[in-house]
LUMDRENVO-62996 format. One record per residue (C-alpha): x, y, z. Coordinates in steps of 0.25 Angstrom, whole numbers, padded with zeros to 4 digits, always signed. Layout:
residues N
XYZ...
END
This chain:
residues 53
+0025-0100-0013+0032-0087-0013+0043-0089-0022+0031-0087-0033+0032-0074-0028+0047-0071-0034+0050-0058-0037+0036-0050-0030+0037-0057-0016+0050-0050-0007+0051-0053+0006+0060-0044+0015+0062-0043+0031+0059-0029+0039+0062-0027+0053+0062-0041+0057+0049-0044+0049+0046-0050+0035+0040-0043+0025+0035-0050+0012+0030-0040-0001+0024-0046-0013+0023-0038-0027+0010-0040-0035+0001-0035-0046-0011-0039-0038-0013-0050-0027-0026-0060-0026-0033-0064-0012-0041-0075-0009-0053-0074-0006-0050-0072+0010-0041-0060+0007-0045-0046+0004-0037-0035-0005-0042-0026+0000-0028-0021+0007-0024-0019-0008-0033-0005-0008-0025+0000+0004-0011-0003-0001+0000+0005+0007+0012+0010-0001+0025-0001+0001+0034+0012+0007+0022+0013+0018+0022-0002+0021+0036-0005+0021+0037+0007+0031+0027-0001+0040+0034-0013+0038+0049-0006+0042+0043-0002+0056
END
């Protein structure tokens, strides 16, 4: 359920298009997942660019 996410889950609308962005000290996968995105994280000004066109 999201609304256990509270304050670190904000959800916002950009050209037409949702966009949801969730605050954390770290995040857990199951065993299907990997985190290995987490090595190449992108700064937020960077991907809110993206997002934007």
């Amino acid at each position: 359920m999201l609304s256990g996410f509270s304050e670190n889950l904000h959800i916002a609308k950009v050209n037409g298009k949702y966009v949801i962005l969730i605050e954390g000290e770290a995040f857990s996968f199951d065993k299907s997942a990997s985190p290995e995105v987490f090595l190449q994280t992108d700064s937020l000004e960077n991907v809110l660019k993206r997002i934007g066109k």
